[in-house]
N, C-alpha and C positions, 0 to 999 in steps of 0.2 A: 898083610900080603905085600910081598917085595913088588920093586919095579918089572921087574924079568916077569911074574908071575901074571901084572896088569897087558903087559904088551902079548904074550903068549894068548893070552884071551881073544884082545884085539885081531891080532893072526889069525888065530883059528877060526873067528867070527868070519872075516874077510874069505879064508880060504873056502871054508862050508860055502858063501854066496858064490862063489865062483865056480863050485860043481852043485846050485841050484838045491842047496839043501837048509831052506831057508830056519825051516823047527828049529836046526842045531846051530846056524846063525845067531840065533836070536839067545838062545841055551846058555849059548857060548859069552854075549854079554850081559844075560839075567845072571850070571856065577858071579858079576862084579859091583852088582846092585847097591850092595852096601860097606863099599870101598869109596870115604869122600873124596880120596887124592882123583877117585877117575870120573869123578859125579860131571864135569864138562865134556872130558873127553866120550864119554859113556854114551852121553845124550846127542851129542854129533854124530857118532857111529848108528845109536838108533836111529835119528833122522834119516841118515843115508840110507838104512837098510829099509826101512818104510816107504820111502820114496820109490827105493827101485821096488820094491811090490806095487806102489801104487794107492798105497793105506796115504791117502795126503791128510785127509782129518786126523789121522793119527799123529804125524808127522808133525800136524801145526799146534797140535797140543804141546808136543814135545818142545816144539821151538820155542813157543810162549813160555815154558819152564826151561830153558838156558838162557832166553831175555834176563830175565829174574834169577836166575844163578848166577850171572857174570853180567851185568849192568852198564859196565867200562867199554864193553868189547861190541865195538859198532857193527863187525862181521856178523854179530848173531840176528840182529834185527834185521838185515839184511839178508837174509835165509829167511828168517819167519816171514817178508812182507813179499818172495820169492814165491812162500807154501802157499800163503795167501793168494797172491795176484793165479796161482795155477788151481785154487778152489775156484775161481771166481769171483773173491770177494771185488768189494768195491775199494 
């Protein structure tokens, strides 16, 4: 899958949550599932789009699997301990 085809996805996912259509949101980055160039980018955009439904346990599942995809990158823990502190946890 080219670049152009990964970003189109990206758009479309975005655009669908904008007119509140969240099935084909979501559709929209399930088509990318198993593309690993987007396997970071993918899981950020899921985050997002769980969060604004309000699925936060879903969300923090997701975060803890981009900790662990991208190790390096301090912004990620900092979104999961984010999903966290807004579950409740301790």
């Amino acid at each position: 899958m080219q670049t152009l085809d990964i970003e189109a996805h990206f758009l479309a996912s975005h655009g669908y949550v904008q007119l509140d259509m969240m099935e084909e949101a979501h559709a929209e980055l399930d088509a990318l599932r198993d593309v690993p160039d987007a396997a970071a980018p993918l899981t950020l955009c899921r985050i997002g789009l769980l969060t604004y439904e309000g699925r936060w346990q879903e969300a923090a599942t997701h975060a803890a699997n981009l900790c662990a995809l991208e190790r390096d990158v301090p912004d990620h823990f900092l979104l999961a301990a984010e999903i966290q502190r807004t579950l409740g946890a301790p």
